[in-house]
Backbone bond lengths (Angstrom), bond angles and torsions (degrees), N, CA, C in turn:
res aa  C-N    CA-C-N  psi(-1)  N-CA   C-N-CA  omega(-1)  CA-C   N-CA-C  phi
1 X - - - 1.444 - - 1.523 110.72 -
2 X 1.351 129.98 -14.42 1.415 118.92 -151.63 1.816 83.85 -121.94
3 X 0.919 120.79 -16.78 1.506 122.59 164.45 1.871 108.04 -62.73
4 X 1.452 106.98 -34.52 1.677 105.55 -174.45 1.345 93.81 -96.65
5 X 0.924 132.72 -21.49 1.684 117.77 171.90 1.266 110.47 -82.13
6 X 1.314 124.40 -30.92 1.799 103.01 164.93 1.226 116.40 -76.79
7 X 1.824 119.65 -4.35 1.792 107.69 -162.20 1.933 85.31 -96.70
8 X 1.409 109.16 2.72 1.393 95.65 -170.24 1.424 90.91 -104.29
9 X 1.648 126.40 -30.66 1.718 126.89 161.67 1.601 97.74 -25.99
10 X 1.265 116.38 -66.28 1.468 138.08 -150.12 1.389 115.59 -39.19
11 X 1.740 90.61 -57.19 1.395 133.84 -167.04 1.893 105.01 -69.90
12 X 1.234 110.44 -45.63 1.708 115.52 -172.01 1.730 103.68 -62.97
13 X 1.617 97.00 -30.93 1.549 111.25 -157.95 1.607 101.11 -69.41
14 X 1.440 105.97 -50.45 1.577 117.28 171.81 1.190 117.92 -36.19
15 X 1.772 103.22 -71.64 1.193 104.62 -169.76 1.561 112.82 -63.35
16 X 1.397 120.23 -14.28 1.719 115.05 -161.30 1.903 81.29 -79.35
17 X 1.218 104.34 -55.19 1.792 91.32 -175.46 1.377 135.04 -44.00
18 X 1.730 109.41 -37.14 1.592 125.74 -170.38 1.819 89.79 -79.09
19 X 1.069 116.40 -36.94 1.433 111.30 -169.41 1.754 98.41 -64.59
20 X 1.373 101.90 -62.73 1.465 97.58 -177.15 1.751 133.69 -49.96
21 X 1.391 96.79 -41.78 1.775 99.86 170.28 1.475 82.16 -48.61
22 X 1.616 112.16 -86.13 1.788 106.80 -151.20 1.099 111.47 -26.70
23 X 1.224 129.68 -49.81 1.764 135.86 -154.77 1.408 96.18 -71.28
24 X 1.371 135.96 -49.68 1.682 138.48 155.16 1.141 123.39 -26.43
25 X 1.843 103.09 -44.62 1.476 95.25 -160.20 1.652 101.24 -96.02
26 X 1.023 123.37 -4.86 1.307 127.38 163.80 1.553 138.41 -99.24
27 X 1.198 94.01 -3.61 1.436 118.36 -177.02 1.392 127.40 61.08
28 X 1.277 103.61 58.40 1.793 115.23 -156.73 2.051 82.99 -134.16
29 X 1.812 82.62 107.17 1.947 80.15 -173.74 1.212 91.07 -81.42
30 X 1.444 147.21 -15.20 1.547 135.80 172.59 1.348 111.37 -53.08
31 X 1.365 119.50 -44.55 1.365 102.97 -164.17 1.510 104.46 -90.70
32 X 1.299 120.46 1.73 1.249 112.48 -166.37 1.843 93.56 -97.55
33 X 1.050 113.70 -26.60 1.822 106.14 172.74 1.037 102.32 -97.02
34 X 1.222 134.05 8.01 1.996 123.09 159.19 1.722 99.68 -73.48
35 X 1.311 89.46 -48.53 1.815 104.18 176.01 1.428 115.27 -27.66
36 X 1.289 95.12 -74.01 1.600 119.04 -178.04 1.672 107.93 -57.98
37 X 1.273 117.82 -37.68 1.552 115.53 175.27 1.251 120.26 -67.69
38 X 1.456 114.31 -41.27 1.460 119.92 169.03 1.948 116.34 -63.13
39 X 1.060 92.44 -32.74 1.758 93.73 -179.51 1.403 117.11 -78.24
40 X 2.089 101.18 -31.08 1.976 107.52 157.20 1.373 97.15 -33.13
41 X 1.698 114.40 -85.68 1.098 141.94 -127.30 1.916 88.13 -54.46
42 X 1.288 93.45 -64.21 1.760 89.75 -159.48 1.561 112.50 -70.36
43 X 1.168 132.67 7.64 1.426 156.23 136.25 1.553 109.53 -43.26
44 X 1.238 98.51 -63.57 1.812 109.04 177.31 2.035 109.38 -54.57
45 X 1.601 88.13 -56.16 1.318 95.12 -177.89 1.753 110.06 -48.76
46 X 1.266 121.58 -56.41 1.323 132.59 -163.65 1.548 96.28 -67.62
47 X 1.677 124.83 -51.00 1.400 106.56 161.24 1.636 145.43 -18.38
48 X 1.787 88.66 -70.73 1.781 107.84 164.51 1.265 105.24 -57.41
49 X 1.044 143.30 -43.49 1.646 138.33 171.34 1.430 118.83 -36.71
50 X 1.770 104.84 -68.74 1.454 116.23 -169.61 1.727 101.79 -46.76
51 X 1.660 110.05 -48.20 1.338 138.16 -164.95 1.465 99.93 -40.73
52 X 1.684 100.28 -66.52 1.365 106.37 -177.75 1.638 118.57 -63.45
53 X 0.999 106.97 -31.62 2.048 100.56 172.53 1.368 111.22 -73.60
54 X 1.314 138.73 -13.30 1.395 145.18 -161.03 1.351 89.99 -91.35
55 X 1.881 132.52 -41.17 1.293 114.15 178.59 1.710 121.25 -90.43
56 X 1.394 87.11 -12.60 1.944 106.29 164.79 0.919 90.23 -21.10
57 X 1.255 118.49 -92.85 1.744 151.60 -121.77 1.473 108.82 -123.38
């Protein structure tokens, strides 16, 4: 389970970046701070992750 919660960390991070260039390159500041929120979010996620393997082991 903690292997799909970081591949989904992975995944938020992507998409928060691809969203944001686009939103740059078009000049749409909405999509460019959805961008950035999605790349928070899976930042957070990958946080609680590391968190949780640090007391794994």
């Amino acid at each position: 389970m903690a292997a799909n919660e970081k591949s989904k960390a992975k995944t938020e991070q992507a998409k928060g970046k691809a969203k944001e260039t686009v939103g740059r390159a078009v000049g749409n500041e909405r999509m460019t701070a959805e961008g950035r929120a999605e790349q928070s979010k899976g930042d957070a996620r990958q946080a609680k992750e590391k968190g949780k393997d640090v007391f794994r082991h």
